[in-house]
C-alpha positions in Angstrom: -31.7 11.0 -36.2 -30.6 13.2 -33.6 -31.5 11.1 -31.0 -29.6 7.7 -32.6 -26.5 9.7 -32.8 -26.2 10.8 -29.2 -27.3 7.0 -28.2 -24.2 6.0 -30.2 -22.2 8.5 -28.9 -23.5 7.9 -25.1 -22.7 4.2 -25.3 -19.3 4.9 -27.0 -18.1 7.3 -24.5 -19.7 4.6 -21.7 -17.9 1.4 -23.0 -14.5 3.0 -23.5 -14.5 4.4 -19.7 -15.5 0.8 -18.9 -12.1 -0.5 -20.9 -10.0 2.2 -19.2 -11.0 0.1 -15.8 -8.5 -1.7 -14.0 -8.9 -5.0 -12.0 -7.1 -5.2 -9.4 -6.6 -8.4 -7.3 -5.8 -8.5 -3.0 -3.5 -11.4 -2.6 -2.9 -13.2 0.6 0.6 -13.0 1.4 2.7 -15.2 3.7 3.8 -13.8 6.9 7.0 -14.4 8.9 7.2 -13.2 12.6 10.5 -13.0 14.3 10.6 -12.0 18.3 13.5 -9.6 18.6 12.8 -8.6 21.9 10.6 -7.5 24.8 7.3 -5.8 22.5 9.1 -5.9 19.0 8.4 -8.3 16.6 10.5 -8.5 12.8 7.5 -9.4 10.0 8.4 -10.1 6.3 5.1 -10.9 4.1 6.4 -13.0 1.0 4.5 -13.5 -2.6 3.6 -16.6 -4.2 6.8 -16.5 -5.7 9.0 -16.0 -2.3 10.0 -12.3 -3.1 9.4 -10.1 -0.4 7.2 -7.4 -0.4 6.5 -5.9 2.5 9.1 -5.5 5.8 8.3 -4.0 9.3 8.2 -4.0 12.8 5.6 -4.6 15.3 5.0 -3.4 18.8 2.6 -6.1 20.9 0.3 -4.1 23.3 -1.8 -6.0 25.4 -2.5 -8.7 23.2 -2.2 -6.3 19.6 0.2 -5.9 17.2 1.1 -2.5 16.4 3.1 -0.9 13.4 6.3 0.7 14.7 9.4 1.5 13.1 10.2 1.4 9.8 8.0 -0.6 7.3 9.2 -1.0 3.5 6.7 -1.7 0.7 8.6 -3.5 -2.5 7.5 -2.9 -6.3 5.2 -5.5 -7.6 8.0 -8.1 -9.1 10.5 -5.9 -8.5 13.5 -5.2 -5.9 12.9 -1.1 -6.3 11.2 0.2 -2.9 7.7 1.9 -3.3 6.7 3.4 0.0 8.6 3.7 3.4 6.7 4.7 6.5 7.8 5.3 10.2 5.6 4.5 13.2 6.1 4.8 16.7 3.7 1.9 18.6 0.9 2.7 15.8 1.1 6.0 15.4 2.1 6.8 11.6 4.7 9.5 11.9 6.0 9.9 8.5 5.4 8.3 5.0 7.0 8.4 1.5 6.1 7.0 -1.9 7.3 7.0 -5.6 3.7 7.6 -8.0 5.2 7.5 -12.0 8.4 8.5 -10.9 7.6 11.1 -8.9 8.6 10.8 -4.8 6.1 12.3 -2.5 6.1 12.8 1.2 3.8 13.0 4.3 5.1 14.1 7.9 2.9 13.6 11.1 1.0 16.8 10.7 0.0 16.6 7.0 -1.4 13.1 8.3 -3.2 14.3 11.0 -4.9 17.4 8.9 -6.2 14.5 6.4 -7.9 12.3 8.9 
């Protein structure tokens, strides 16, 4: 008897953290890049729908395309900004981001101590 009920309860607890799960899907985004001048480069990615959801700049190195300056991330289906981060020629200098409501911030040195 014993040993039903904790196979119940086993499978219960099991099945609801597999419910709790989210999927979550990568889309492909379309990109527009603009030469402003010299090494910097304007990119917009656009949704299926046209909105944009990401903004930056890029710094071209050689042949690569580095982050630089200021890069905005959009909500999903929304105008409200997410996350704005600064680079200098793709180094990450500074990052902020809005998690349920709540606006949290990352300088140069915090990112360096997590890496």
């Amino acid at each position: 008897m014993k040993t039903t009920f904790f196979t119940l309860v086993f499978a219960l607890i099991f099945s609801s953290t597999l419910f709790a799960q989210q999927t979550v899907t990568n889309e492909k985004h379309e990109r527009v890049l603009t030469h402003v001048s010299q090494n910097i480069f304007d990119v917009t990615f656009f949704d299926s729908n046209g909105d944009i959801v990401q903004e930056g700049q890029y710094w071209k190195e050689d042949k690569k395309f580095k982050p630089h300056g200021t890069w905005v991330l959009y909500g999903y289906q929304s105008n409200e900004v997410v996350t704005v981060a600064e680079f200098d020629k793709g180094k990450q200098l500074s990052i902020q981001t809005t998690i349920d409501g709540e606006l949290i911030s990352a300088n140069k040195s915090l990112l360096t101590a997590k890496k």
